[in-house]
DRENTI-521435 format. One line per 5 residues: number of its first residue (from 1); for each residue x, y, z of N, C-alpha, C. Coordinates in nm, 2 decimals, decimal comma. Layout:
REM DRENTI-521435
NUM> X/Y/Z/X/Y/Z/X/Y/Z ~ ...
REM end
This chain:
REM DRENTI-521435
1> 1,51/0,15/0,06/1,55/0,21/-0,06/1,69/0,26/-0,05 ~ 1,75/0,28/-0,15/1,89/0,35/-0,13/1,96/0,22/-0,10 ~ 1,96/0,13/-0,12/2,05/0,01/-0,11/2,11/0,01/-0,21 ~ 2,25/-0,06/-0,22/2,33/-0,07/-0,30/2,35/-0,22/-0,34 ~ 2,26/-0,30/-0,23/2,30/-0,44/-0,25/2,19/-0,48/-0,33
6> 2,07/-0,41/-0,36/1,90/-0,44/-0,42/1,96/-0,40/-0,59 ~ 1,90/-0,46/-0,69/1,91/-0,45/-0,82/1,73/-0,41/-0,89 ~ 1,68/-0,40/-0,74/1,50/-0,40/-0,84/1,43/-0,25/-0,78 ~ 1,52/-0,17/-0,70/1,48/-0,03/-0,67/1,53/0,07/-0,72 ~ 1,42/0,18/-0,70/1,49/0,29/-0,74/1,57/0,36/-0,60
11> 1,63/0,48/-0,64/1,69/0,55/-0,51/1,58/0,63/-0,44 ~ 1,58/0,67/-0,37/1,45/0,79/-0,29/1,40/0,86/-0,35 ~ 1,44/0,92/-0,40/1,43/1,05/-0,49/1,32/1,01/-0,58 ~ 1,42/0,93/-0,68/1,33/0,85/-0,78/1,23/0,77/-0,76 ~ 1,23/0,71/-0,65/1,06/0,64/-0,59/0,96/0,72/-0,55
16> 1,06/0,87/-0,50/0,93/0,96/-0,42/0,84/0,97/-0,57 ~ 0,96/0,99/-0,68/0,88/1,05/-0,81/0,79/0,96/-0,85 ~ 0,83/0,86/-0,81/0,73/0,73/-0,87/0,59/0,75/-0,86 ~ 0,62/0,76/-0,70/0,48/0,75/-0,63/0,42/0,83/-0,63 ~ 0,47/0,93/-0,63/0,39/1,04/-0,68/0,31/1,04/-0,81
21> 0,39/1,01/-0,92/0,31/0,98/-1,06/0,20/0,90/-1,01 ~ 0,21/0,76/-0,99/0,10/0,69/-0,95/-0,01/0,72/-0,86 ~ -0,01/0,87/-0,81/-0,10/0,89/-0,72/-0,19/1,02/-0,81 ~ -0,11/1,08/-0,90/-0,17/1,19/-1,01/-0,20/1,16/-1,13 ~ -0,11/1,06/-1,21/-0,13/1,07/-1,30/-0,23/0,98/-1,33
26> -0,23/0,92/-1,45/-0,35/0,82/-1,48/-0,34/0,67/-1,40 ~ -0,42/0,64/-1,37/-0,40/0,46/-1,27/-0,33/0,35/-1,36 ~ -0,23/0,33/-1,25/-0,15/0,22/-1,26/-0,19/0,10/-1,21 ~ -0,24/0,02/-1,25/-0,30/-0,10/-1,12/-0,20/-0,17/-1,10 ~ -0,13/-0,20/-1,19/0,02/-0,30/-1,11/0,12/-0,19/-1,10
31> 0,09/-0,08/-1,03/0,20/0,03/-1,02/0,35/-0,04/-0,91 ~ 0,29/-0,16/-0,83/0,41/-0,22/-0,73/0,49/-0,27/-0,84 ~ 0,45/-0,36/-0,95/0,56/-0,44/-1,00/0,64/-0,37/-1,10 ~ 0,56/-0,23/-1,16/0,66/-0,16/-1,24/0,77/-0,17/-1,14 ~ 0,73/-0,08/-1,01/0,78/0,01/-0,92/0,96/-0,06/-0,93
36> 0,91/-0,22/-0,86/1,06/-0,38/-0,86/1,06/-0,44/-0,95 ~ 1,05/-0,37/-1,10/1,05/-0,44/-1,24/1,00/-0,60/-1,25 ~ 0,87/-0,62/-1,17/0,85/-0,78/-1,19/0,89/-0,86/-1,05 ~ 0,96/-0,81/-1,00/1,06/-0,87/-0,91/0,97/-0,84/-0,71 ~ 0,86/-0,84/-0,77/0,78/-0,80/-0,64/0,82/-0,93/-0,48
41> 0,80/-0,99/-0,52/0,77/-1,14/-0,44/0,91/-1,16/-0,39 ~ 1,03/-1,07/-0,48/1,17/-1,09/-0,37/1,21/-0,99/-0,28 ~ 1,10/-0,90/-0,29/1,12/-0,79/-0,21/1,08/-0,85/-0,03 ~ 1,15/-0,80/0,05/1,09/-0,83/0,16/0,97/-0,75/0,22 ~ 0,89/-0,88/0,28/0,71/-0,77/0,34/0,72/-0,65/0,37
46> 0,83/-0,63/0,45/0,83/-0,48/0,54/0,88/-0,36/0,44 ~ 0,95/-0,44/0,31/0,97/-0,31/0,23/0,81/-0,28/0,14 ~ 0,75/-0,38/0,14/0,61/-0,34/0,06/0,52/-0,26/0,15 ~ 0,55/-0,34/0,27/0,47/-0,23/0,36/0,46/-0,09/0,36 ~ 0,63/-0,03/0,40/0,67/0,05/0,39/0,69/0,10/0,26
51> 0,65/0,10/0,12/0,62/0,16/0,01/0,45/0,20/0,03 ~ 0,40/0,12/0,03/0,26/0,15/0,07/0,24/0,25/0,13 ~ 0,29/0,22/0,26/0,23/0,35/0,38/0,28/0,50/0,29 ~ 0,42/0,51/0,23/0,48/0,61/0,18/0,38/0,66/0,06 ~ 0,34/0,56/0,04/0,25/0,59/-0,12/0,12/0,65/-0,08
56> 0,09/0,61/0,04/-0,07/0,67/0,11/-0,06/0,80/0,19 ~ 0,04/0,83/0,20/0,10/0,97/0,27/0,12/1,04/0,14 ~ 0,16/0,99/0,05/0,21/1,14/-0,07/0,02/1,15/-0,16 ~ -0,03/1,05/-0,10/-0,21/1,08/-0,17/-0,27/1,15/-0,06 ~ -0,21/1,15/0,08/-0,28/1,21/0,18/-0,27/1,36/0,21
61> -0,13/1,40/0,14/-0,02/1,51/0,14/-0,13/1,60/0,01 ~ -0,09/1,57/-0,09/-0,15/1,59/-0,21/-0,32/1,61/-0,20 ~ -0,36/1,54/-0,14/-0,54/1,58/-0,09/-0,56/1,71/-0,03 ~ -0,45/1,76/0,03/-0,52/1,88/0,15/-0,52/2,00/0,06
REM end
């Protein structure tokens, strides 16, 4: 995140808020492709990964 050279992310901030909505508010089921406007498949594995893991930590965070 925070790249300057990516055209399909948001900055940190704005993804934390992302992910957040999609963990409280009502279900998003394609919440990834909002997330890279469509542009999922150019993203590299390790950044989906690492949205994931982040997205399962702010539902893990949020549970206690």
């Amino acid at each position: 995140m925070d790249n300057q050279e990516s055209q399909f992310v948001l900055d940190s901030v704005a993804a934390h808020g992302f992910l957040t909505a999609t963990v409280i508010g009502r279900p998003l089921p394609n919440w990834m492709d909002a997330l890279f406007e469509g542009h999922v498949s150019e993203i590299p594995e390790n950044v989906i990964d690492g949205i994931k893991r982040w997205r399962d930590s702010i539902m893990a965070e949020l549970k206690k």
